[in-house]
Backbone bond lengths (Angstrom), bond angles and torsions (degrees), N, CA, C in turn:
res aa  C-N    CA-C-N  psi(-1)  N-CA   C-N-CA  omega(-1)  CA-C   N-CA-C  phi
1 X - - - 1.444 - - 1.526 109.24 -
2 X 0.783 128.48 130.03 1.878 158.54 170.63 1.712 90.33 -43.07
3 X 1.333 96.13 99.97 2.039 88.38 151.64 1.162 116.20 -120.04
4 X 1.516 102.88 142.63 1.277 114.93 173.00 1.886 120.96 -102.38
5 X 1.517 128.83 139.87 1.236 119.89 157.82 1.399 108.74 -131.31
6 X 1.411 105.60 152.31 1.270 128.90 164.76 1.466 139.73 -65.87
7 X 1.108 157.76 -159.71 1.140 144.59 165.11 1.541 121.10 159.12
8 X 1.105 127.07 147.11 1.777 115.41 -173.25 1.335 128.94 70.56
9 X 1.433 109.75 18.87 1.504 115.71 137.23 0.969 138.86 -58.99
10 X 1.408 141.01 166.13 1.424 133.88 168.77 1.289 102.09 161.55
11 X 1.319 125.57 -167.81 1.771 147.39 -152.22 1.876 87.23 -121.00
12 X 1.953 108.82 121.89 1.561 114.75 -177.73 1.540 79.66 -148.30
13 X 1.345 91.04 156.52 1.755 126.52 170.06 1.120 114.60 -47.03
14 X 1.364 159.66 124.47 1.334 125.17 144.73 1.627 137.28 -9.05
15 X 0.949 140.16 153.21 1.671 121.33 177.53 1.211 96.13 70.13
16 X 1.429 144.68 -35.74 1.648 128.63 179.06 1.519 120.80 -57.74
17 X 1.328 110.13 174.87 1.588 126.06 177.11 1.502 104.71 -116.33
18 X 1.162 117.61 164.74 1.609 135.71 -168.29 1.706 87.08 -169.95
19 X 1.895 92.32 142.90 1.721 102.91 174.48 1.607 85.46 -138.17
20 X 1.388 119.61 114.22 1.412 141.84 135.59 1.309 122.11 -26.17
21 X 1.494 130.68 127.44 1.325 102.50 155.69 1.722 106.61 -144.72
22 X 1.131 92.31 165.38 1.556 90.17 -169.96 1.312 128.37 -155.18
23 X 2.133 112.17 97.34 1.210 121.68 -136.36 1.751 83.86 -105.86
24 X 1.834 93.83 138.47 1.436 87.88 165.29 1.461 125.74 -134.32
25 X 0.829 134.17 145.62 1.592 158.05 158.33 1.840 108.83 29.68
26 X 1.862 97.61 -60.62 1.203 90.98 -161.54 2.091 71.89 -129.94
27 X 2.035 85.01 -157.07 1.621 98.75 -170.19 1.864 105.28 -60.71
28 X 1.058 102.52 120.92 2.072 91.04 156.64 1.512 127.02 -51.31
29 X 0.917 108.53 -37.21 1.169 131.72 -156.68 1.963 99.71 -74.86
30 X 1.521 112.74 5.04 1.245 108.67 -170.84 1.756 87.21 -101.48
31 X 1.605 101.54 -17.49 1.632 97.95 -148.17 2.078 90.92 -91.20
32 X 1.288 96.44 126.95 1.295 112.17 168.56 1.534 130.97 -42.99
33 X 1.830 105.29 -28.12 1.361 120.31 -167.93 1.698 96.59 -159.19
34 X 1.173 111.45 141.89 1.190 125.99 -179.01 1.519 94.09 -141.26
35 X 1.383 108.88 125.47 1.808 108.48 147.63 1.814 108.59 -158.70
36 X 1.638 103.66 -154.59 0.994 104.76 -157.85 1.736 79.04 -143.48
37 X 1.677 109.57 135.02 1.433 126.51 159.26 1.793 117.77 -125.81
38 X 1.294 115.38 160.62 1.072 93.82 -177.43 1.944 84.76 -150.13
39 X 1.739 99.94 168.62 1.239 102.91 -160.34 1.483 85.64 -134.77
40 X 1.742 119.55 137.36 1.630 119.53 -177.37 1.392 80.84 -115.99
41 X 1.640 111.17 153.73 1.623 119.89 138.30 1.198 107.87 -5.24
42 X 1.249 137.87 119.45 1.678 131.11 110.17 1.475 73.39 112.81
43 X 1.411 144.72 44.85 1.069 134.03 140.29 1.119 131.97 -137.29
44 X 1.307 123.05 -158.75 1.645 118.21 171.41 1.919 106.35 -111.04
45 X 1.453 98.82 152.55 1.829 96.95 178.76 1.348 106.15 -54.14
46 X 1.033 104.01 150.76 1.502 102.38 160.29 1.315 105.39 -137.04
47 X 1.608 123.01 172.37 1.416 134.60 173.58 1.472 109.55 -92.78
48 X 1.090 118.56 116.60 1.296 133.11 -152.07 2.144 102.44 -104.07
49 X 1.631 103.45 -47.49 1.516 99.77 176.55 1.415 94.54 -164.55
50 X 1.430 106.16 156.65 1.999 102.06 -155.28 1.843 79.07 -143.43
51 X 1.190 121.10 147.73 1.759 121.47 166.07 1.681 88.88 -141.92
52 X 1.353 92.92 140.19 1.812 109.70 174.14 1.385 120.40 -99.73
53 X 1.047 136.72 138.59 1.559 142.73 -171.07 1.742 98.92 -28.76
54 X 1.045 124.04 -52.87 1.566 151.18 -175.60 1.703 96.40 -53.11
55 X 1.152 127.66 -37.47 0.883 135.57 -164.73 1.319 146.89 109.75
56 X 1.550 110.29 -24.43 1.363 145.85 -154.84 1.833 99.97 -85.28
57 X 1.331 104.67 142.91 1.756 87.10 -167.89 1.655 88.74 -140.08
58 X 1.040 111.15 -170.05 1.908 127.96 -161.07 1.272 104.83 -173.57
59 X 1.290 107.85 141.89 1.846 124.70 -160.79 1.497 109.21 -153.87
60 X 1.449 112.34 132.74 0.972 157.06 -171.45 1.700 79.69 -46.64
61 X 1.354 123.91 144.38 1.449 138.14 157.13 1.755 111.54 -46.02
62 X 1.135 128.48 -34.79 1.630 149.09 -135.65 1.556 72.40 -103.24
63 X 1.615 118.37 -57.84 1.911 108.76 -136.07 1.199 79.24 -115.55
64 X 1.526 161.66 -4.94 1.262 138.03 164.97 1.759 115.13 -57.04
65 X 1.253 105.29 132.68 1.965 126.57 -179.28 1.673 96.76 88.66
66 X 1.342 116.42 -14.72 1.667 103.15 -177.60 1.533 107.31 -108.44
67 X 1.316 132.73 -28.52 1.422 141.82 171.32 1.189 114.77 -84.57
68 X 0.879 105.06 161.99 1.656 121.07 165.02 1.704 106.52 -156.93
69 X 1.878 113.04 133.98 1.377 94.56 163.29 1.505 87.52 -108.12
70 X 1.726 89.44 -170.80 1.352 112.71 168.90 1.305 125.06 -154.56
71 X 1.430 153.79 -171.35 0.803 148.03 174.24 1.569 111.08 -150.03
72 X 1.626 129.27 117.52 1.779 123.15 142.16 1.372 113.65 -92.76
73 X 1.102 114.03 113.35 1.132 151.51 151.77 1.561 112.94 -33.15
74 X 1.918 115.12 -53.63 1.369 102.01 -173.91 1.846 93.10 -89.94
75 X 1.302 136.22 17.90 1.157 109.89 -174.13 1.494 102.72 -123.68
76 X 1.727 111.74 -3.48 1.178 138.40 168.47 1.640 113.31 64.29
77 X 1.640 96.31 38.99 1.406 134.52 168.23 1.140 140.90 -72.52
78 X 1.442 140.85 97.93 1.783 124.99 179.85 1.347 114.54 -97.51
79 X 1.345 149.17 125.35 1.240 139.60 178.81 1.595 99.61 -105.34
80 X 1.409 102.42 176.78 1.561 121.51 -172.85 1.525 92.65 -155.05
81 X 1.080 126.82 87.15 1.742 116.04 166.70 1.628 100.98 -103.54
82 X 1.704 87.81 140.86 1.436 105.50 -147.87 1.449 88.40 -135.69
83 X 1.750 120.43 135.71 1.376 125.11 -137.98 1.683 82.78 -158.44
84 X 1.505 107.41 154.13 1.556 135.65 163.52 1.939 84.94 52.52
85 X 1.221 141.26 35.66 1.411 130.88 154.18 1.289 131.56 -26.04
86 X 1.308 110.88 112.37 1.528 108.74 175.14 1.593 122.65 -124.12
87 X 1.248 129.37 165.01 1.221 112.77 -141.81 1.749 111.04 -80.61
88 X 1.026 130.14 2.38 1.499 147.02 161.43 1.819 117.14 -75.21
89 X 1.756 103.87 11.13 1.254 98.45 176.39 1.737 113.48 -123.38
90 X 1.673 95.99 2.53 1.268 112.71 168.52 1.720 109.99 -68.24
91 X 1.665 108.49 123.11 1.083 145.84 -161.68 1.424 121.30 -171.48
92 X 1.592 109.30 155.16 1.582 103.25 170.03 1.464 91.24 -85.28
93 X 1.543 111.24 158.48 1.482 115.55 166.84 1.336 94.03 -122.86
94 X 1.422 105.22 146.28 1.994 108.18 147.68 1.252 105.35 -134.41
95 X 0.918 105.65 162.22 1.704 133.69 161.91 1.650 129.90 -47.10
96 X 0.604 126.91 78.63 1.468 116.37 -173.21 1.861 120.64 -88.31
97 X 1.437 121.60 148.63 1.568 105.91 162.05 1.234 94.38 -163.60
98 X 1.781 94.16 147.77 1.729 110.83 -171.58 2.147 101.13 -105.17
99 X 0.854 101.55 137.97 1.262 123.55 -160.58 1.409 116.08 -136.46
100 X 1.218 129.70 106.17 1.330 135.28 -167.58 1.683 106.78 31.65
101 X 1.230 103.77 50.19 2.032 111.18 161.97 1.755 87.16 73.76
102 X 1.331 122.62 45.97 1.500 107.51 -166.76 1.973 83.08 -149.52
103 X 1.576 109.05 138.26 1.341 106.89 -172.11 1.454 104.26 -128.02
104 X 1.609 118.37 107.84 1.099 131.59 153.76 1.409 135.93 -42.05
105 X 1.375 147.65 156.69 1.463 135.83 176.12 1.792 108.61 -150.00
106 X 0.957 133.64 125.89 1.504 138.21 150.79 1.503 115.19 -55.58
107 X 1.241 113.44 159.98 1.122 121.79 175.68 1.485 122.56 -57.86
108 X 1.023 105.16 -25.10 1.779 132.57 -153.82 1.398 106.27 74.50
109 X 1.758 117.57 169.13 1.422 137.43 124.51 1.345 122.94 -129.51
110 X 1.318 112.13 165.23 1.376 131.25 -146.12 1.552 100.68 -101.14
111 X 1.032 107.28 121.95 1.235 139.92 164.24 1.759 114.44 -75.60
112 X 1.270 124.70 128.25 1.340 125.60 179.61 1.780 99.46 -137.68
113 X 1.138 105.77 122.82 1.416 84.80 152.57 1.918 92.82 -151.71
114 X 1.690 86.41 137.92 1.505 110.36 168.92 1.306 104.07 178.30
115 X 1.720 92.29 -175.32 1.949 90.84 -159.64 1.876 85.87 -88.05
């Protein structure tokens, strides 16, 4: 079974950066879709940034020009570097990847940002 962990959460300024990362189990490169969602208080998850084996990725209205994911492949790595933070982006995030029609999940970590 495919594990995923999280990593590089924590409590940032507004205007700060945070880089996600998210090492998993076996190759990425099997998983069709890799991204990152995250869930705040008093809402519903949402999909926050998605990258396709191909490379090609899609972003949440909220995190497009401030996110970026990515993916290494030989280190079987997904990143999320996350830029100009403001306090409406505090959420747990995890990792997610779909894998032969089959959907993995991380634990999450927590995202804070305020002064």
């Amino acid at each position: 079974q495919l594990q995923l962990v999280e990593s590089g959460g924590g409590l940032v300024q507004p205007g700060g950066s945070l880089r996600l990362s998210c090492v998993a189990s076996g190759r990425i490169s099997v998983s069709a879709v890799m991204g990152w969602a995250r869930q705040a208080p008093g809402k519903q998850r949402e999909a926050v940034a998605t990258i396709f084996s191909d490379g090609r990725t899609i972003y949440a209205s909220s995190a497009k020009g401030r996110f970026t994911i990515s993916r290494d492949n030989a280190n079987n790595t997904v990143y999320l570097q996350m830029n100009n933070l403001e306090p409406k982006d505090t959420a747990i995030y995890s990792c997610h990847a779909v894998v032969f029609g089959r959907n993995f999940w991380g634990q999450g970590t927590q995202v804070t940002v305020s002064s």
